[in-house]
C-alpha distance (Angstrom), angle and dihedral (degrees) to the residues before:
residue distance angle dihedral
X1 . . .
X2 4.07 . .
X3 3.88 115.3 .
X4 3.54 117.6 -177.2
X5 3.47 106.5 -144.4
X6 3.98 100.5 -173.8
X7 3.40 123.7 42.5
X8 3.83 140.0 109.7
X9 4.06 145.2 -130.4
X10 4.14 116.7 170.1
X11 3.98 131.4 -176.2
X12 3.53 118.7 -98.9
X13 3.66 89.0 -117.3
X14 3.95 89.8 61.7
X15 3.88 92.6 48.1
X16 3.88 92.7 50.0
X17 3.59 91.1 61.4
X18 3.52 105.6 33.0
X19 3.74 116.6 84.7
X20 3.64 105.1 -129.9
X21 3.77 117.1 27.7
X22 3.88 121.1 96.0
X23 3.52 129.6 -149.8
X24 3.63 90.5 -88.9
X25 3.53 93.2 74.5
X26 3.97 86.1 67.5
X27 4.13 96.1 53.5
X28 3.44 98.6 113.2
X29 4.03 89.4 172.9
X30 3.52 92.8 47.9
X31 4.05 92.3 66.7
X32 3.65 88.3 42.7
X33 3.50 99.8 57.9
X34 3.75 91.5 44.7
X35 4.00 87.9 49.5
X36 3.67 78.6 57.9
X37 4.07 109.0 50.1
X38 4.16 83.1 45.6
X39 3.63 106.3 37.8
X40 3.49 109.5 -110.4
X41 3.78 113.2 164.7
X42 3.94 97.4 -166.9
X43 3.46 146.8 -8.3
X44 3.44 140.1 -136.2
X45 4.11 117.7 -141.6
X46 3.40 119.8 -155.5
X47 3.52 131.3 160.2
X48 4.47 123.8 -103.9
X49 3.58 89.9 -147.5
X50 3.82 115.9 -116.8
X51 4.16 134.9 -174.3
X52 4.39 88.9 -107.1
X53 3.85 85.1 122.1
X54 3.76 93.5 66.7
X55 4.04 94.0 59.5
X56 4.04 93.2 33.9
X57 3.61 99.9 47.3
X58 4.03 113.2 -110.6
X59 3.32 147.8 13.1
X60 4.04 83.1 -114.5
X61 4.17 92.5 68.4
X62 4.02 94.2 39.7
X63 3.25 83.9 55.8
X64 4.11 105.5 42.8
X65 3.89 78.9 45.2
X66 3.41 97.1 53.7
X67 3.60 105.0 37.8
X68 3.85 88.6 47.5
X69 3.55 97.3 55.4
X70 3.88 92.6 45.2
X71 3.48 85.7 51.3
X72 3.75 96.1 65.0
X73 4.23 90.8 43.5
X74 3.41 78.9 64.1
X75 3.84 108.1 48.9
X76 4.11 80.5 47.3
X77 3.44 99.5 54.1
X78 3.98 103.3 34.2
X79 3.75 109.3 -165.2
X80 4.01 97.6 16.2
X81 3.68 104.6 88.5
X82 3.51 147.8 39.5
X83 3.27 122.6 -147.1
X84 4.37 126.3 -128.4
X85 3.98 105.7 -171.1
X86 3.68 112.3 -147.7
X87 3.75 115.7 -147.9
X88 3.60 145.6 -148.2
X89 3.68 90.2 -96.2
X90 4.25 91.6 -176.2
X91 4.20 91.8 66.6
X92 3.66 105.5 51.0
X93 4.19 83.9 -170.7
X94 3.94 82.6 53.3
X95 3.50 92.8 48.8
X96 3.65 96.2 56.1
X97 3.81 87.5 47.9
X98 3.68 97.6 51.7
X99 3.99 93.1 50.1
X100 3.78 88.1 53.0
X101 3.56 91.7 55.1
X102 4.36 96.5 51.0
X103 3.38 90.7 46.5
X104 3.31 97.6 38.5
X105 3.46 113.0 35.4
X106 3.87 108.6 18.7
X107 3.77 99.9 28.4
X108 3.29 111.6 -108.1
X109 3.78 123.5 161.8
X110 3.74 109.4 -167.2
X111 3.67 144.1 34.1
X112 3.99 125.7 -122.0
X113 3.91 113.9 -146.5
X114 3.53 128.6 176.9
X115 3.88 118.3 -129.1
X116 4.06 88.7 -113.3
X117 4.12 138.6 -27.7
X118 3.66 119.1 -130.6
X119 3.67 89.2 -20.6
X120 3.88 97.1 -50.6
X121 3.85 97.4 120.0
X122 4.18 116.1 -152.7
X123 3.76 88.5 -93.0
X124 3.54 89.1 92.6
X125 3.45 134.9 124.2
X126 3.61 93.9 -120.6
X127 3.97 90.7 62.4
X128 3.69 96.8 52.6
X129 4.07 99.4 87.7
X130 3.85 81.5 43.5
X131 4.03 79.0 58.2
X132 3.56 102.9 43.3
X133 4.07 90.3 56.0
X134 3.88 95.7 50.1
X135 3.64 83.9 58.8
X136 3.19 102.5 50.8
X137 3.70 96.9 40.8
X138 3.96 102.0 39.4
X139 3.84 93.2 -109.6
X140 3.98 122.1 158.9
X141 3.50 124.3 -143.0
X142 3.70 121.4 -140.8
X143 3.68 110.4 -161.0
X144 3.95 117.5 -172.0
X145 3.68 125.6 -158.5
X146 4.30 101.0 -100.2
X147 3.43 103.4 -111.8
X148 3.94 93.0 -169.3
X149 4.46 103.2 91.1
X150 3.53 94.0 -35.7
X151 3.59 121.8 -170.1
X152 3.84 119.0 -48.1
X153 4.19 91.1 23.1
X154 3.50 94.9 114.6
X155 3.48 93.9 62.3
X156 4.20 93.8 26.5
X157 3.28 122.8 28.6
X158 3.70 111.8 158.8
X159 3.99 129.5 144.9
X160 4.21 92.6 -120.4
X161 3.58 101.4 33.8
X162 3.87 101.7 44.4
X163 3.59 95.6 55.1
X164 3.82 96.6 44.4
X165 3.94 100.9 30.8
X166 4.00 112.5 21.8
X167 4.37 95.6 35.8
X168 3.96 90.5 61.3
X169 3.62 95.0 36.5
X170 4.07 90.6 57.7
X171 3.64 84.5 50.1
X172 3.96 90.5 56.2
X173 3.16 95.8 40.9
X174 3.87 88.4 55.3
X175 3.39 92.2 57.1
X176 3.05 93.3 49.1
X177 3.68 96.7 54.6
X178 3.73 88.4 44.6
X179 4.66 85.2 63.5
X180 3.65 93.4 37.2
X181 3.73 86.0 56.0
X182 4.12 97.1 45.8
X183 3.83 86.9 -121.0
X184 3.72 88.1 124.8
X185 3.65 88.6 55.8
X186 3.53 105.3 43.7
X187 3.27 102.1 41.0
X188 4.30 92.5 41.9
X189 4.02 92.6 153.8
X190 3.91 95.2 53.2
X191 3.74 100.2 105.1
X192 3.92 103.3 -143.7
X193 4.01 109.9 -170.5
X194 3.88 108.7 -163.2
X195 3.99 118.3 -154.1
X196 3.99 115.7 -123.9
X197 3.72 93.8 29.8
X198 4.03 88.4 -66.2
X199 3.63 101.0 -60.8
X200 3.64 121.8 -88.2
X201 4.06 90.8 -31.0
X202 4.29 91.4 105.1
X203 3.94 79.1 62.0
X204 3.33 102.3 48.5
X205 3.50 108.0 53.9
X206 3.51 108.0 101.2
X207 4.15 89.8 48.9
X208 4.16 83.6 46.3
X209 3.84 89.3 64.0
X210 4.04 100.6 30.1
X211 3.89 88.9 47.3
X212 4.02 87.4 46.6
X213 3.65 98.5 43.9
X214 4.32 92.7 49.4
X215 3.81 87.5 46.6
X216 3.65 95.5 50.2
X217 3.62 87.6 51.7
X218 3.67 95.1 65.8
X219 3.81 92.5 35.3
X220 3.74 89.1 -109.6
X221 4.24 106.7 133.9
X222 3.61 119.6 30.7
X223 3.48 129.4 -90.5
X224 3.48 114.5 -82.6
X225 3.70 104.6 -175.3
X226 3.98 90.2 -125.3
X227 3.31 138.5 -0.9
X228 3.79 128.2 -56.7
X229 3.46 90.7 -114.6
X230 3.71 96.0 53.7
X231 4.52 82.6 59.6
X232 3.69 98.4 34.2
X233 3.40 95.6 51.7
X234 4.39 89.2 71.8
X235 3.18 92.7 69.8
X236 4.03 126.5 97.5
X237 3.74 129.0 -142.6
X238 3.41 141.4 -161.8
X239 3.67 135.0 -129.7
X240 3.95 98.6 -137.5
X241 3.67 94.3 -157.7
X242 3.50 96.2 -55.7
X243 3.88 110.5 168.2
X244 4.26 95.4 -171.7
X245 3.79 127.8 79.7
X246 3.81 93.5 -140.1
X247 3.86 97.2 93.9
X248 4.15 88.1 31.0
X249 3.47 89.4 61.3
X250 3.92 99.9 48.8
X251 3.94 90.4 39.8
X252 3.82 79.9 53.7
X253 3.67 101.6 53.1
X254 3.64 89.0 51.6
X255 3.70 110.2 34.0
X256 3.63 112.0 20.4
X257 3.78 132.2 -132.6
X258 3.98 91.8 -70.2
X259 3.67 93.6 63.5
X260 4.09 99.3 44.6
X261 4.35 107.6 90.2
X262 4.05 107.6 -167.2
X263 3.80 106.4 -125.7
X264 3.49 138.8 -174.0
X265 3.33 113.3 -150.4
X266 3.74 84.6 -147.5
X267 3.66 117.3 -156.6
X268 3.34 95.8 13.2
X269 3.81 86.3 55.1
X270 3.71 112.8 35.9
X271 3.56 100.2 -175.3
X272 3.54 110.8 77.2
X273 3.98 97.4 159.9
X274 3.43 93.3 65.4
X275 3.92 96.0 50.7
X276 4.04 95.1 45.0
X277 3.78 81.1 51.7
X278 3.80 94.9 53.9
X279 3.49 81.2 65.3
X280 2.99 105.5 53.4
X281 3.56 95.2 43.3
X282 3.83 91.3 60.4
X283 4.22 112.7 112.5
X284 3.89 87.6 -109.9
X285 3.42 129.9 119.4
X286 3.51 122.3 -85.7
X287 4.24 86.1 -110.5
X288 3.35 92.5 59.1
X289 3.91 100.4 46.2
X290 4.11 82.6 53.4
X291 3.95 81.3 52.9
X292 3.78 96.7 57.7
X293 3.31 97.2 33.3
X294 3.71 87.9 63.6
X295 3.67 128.7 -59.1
X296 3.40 93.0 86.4
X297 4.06 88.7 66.2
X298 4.11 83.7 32.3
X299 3.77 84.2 63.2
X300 4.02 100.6 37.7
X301 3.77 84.8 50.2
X302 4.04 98.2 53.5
X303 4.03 97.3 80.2
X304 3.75 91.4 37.3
């Protein structure tokens, strides 16, 4: 079975007053026949993130809008896609309210974060009760990297290097924020699936522990209770389409085959052969490509 873990759909009322997304990113039947000619089983929506709530009002009716309208994809296509609620993410009591309701009510499975909001990353106090019921109840988390002046855009904001440079680095820094904060290690069973294979962090493991290690010598960071590693490496990431091994073979040194999810990135990435076949081309056993192609999120999914 092949599970797309990353890719996107939004209502036309969401692409109308966002500033980048074009109609494409409302063809539901386009992704399904492309699902088709490659073999993909399901899909998971969740949402890029995008500046709608500043023309229609809140983050309360983007999300009502958008959780609604994924809702009735669903109920359509029974079986094809899983769900990601957004939420109201400026009411932390709304928040709570709104994942009950998804996962309650309409079906959803999962829960679609961005990496931070107006520079308030999800390490927040607000997000914790959001936190605490994912654990209890088996939900993943899909962050994406915020797309809307991510980190670094006050001092760069440019059309090529935003998207390539500042997007993944607001993920990693998320992440980040999310060890420094000992969210990773008290809330262990939250399973947190970071877009782009979770930024640079695959990379940076080695200079995570060295850096740690030298600064607890001198009393200088605070005391972790292990290495970074030892947290960082519970979280999942996704492949977002990628077609190269580089970033497969640092997210494999650090978190194993169980905790890679093949994504598509789909529309943003159109050509979803090629990254399925990245996978498969990996020098892996043939367990593990079955993993990442989707079992791994097959299995995350069950107790959801």
């Amino acid at each position: 079975m092949i599970i797309d873990s990353h890719s996107h759909w939004l209502p036309e009322e969401i692409i109308a007053n966002a500033h980048f997304f074009s109609k494409a990113w409302g063809d539901i039947e386009a992704q399904i026949k492309i699902m088709d000619e490659v073999g993909i089983d399901k899909a998971v929506l969740s949402y890029p993130t995008s500046d709608a709530h500043l023309k229609l009002g809140s983050f309360s009716y983007v999300s009502r809008l958008y959780n609604d309208n994924v809702a009735k994809i669903i109920k359509r296509h029974p079986g094809k896609f899983i769900g990601a609620a957004v939420l109201p993410v400026d009411n932390s009591q709304d928040m709570t309210v709104e994942l009950k309701r998804t996962t309650q009510e309409l079906g959803f499975k999962a829960v679609s974060l961005a990496s931070s909001y107006n520079g308030v990353y999800i390490d927040d106090k607000r997000f914790l009760p959001i936190y605490k019921i994912a654990q209890q109840n088996n939900i993943p988390i899909f962050v994406h990297s915020q797309i809307i002046n991510p980190i670094g855009f006050e001092r760069v904001s440019d059309p090529l290097l935003t998207p390539v440079i500042e997007y993944v680095f607001d993920t990693t820094i998320c992440i980040g924020k999310l060890l420094m904060s000992d969210i990773l290690k008290e809330y262990r069973e939250v399973k947190f699936i970071f877009a782009h294979f979770g930024g640079v962090i695959p990379h940076l493991a080695y200079r995570f522990d060295a850096t740690y290690q030298m600064l607890r010598g001198i009393n200088f960071v605070k005391d972790l209770k292990g290495n970074p590693t030892e947290y960082l490496r519970n979280i999942y990431v996704d492949t977002s389409g990628d077609i190269k091994k580089t970033n497969f073979l640092s997210a494999l040194e650090l978190l194993g085959p169980k905790h890679i999810l093949w994504g598509s990135d789909w529309p943003a990435k159109k050509d979803i052969a090629s990254s399925t076949q990245a996978v498969k081309n990996l020098d892996i056993n043939e367990e593990d490509k079955e993993n990442i192609l989707g079992k791994n999120l097959e299995n995350i999914l069950k107790g959801a």
